[in-house]
PDB file of N, CA, C and O in Angstrom:
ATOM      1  N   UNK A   1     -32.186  67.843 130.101  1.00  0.00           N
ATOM      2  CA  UNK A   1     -32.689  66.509 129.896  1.00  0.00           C
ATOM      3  C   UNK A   1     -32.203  65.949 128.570  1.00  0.00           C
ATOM      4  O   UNK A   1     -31.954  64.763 128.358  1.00  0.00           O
ATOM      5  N   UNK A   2     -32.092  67.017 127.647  1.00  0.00           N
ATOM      6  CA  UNK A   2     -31.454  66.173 126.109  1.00  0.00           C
ATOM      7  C   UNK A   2     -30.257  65.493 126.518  1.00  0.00           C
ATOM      8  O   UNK A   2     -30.050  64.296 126.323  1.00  0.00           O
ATOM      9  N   UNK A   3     -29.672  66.090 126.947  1.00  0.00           N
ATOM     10  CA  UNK A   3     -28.040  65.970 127.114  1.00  0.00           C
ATOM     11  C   UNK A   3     -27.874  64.651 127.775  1.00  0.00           C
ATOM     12  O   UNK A   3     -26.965  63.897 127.430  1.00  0.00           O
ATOM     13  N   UNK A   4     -28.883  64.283 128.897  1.00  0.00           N
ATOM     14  CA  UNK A   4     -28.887  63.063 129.634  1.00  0.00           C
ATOM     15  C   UNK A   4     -29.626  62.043 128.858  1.00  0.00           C
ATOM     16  O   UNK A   4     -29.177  60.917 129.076  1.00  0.00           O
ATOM     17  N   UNK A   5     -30.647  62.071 127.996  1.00  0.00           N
ATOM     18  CA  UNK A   5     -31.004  60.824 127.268  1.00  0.00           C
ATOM     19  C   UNK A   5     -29.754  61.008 126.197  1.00  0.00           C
ATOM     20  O   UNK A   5     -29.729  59.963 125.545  1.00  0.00           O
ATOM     21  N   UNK A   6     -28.794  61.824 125.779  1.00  0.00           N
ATOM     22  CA  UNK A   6     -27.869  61.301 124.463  1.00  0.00           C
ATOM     23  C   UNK A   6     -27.217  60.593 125.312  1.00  0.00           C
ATOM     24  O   UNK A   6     -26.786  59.596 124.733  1.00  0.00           O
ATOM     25  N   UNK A   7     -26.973  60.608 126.229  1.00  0.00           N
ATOM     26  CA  UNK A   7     -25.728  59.796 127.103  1.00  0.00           C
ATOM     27  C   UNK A   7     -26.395  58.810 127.235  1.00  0.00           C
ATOM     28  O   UNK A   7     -25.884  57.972 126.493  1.00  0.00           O
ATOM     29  N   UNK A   8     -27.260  58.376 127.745  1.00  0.00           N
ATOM     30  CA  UNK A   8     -27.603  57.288 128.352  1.00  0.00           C
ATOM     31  C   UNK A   8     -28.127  56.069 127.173  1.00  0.00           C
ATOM     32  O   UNK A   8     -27.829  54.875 127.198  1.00  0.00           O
ATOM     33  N   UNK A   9     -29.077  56.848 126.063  1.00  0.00           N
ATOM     34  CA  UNK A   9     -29.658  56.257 125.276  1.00  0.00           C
ATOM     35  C   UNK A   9     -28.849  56.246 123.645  1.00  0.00           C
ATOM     36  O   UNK A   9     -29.363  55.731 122.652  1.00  0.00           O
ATOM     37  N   UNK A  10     -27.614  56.872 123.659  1.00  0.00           N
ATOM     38  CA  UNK A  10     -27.054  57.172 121.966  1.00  0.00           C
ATOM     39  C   UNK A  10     -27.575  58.267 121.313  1.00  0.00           C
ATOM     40  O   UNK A  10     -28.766  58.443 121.057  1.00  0.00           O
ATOM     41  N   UNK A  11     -26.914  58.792 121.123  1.00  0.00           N
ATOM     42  CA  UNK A  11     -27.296  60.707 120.046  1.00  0.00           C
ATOM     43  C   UNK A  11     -27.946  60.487 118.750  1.00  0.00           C
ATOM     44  O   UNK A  11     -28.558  61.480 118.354  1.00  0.00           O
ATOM     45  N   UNK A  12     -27.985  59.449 117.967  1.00  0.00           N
ATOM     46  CA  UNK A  12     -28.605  58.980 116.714  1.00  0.00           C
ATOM     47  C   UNK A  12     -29.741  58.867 116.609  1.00  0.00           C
ATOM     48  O   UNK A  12     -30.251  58.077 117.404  1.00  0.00           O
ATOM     49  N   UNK A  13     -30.412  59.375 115.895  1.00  0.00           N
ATOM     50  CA  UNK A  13     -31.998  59.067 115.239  1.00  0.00           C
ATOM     51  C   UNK A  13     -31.378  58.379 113.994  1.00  0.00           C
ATOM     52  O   UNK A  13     -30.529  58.844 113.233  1.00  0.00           O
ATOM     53  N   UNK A  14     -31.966  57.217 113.956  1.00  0.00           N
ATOM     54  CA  UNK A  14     -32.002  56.067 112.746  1.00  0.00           C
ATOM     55  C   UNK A  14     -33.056  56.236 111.783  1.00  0.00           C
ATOM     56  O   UNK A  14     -33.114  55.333 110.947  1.00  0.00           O
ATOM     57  N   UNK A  15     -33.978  57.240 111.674  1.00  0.00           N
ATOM     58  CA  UNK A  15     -35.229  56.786 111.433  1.00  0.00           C
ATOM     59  C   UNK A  15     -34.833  57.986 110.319  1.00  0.00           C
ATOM     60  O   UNK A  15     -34.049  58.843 110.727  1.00  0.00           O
ATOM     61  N   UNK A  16     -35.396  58.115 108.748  1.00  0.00           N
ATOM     62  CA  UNK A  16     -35.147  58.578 108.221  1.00  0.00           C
ATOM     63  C   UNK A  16     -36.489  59.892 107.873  1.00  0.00           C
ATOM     64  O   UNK A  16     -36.443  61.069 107.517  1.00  0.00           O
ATOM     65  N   UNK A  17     -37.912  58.653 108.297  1.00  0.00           N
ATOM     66  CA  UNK A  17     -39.277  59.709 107.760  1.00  0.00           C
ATOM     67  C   UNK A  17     -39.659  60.816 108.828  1.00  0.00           C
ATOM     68  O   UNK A  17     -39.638  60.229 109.909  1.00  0.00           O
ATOM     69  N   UNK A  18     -39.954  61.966 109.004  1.00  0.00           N
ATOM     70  CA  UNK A  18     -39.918  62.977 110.316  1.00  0.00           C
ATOM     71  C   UNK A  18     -40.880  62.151 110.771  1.00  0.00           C
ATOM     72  O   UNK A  18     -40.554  61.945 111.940  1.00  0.00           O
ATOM     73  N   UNK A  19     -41.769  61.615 110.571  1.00  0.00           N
ATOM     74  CA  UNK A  19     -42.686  60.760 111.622  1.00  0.00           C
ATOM     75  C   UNK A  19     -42.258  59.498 112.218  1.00  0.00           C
ATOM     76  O   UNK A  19     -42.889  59.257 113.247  1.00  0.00           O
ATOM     77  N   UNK A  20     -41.504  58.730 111.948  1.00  0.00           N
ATOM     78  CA  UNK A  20     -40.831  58.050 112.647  1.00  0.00           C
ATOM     79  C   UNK A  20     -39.696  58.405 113.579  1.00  0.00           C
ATOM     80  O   UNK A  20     -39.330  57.822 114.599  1.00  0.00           O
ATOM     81  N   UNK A  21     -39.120  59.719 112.880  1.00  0.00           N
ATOM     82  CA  UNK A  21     -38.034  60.451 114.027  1.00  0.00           C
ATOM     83  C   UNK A  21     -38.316  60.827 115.415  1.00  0.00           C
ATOM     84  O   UNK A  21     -37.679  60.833 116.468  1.00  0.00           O
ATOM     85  N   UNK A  22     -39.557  61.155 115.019  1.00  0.00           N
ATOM     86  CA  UNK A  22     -40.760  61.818 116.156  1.00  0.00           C
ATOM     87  C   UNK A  22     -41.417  60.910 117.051  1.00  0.00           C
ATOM     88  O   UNK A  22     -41.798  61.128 118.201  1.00  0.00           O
ATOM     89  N   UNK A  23     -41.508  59.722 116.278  1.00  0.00           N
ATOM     90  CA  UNK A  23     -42.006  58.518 117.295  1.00  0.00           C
ATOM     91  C   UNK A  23     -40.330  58.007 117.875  1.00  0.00           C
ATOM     92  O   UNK A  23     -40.487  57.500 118.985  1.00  0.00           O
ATOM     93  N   UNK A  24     -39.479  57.997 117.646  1.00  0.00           N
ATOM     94  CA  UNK A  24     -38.419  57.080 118.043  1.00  0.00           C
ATOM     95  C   UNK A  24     -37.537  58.482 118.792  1.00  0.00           C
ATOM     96  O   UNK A  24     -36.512  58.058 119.326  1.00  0.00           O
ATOM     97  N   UNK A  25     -37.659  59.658 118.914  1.00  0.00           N
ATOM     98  CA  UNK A  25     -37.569  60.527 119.934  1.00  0.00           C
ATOM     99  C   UNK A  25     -38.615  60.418 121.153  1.00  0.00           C
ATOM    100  O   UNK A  25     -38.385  60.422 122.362  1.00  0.00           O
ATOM    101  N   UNK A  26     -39.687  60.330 120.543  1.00  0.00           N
ATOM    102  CA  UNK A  26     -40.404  60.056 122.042  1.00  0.00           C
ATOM    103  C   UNK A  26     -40.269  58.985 122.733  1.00  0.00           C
ATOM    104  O   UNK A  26     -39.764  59.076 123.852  1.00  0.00           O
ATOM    105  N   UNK A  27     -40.608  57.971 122.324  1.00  0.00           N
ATOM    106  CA  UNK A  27     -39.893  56.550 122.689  1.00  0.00           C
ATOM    107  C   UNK A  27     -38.584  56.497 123.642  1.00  0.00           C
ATOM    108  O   UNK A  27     -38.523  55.639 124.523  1.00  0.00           O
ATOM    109  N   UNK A  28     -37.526  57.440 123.446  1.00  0.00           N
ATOM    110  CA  UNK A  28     -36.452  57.297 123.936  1.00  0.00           C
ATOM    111  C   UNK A  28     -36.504  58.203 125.388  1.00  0.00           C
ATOM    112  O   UNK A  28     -35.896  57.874 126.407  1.00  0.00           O
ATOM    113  N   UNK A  29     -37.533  59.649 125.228  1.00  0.00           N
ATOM    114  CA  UNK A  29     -37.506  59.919 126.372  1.00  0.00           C
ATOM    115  C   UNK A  29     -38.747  59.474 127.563  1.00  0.00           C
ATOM    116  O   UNK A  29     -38.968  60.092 128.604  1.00  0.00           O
ATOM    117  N   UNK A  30     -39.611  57.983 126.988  1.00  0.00           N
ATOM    118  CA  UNK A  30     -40.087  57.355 127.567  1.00  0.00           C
ATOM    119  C   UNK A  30     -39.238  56.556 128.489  1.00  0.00           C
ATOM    120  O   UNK A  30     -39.323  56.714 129.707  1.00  0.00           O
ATOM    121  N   UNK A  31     -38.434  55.714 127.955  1.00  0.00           N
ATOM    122  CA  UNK A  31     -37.576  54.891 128.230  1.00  0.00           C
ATOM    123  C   UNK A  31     -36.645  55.496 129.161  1.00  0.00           C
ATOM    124  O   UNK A  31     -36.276  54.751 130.069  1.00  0.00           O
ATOM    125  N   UNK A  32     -36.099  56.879 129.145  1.00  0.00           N
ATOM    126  CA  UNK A  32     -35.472  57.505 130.045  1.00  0.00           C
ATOM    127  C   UNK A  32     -36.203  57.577 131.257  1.00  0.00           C
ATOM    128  O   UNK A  32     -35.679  57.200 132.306  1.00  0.00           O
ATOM    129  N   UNK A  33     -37.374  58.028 131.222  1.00  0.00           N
ATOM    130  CA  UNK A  33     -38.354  58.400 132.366  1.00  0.00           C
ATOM    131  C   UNK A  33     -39.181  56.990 133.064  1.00  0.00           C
ATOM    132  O   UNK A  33     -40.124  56.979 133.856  1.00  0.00           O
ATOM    133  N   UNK A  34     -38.648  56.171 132.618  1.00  0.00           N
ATOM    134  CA  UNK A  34     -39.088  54.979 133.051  1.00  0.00           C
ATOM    135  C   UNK A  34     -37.709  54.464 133.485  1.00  0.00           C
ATOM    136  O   UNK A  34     -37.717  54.150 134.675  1.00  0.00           O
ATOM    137  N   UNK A  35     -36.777  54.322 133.004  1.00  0.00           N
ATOM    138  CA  UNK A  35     -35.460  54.432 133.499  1.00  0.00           C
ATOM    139  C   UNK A  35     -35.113  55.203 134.624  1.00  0.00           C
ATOM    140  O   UNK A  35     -34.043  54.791 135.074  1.00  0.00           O
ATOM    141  N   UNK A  36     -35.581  56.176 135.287  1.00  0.00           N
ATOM    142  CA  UNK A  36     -34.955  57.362 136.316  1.00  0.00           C
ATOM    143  C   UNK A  36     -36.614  56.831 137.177  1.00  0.00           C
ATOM    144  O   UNK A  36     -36.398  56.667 138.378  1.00  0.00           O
ATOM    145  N   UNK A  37     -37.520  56.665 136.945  1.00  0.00           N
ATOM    146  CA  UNK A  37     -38.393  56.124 137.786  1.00  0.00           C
ATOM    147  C   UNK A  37     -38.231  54.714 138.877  1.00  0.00           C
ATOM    148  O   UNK A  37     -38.646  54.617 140.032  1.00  0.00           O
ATOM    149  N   UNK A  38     -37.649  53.930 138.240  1.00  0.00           N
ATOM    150  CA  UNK A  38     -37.081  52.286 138.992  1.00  0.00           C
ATOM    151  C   UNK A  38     -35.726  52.938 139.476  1.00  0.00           C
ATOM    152  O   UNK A  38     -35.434  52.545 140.606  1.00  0.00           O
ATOM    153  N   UNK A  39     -35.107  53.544 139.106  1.00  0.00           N
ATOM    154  CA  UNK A  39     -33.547  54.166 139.844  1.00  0.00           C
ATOM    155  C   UNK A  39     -34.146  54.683 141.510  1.00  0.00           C
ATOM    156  O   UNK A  39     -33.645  54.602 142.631  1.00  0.00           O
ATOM    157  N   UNK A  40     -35.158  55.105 141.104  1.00  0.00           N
ATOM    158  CA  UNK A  40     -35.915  56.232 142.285  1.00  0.00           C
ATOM    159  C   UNK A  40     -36.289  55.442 143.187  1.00  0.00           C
ATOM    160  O   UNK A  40     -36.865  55.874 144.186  1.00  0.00           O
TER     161      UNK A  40
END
């Protein structure tokens, strides 16, 4: 599953504080799983 949100969503964390890394990692594999849900 990593491998498919870097592709789909960009390999970069922008976020510099570990708590924002952590929110803007989850975020992204929200967006994936909401993404592969409407595909479905």
């Amino acid at each position: 599953m990593n491998s498919a949100v870097k592709r789909s969503l960009g390999f970069a964390v922008r976020a510099r504080s570990w708590f924002r890394e952590f929110r803007e990692i989850a975020l992204m594999c929200v967006v994936y799983n909401i993404k592969r849900a409407v595909k479905q």
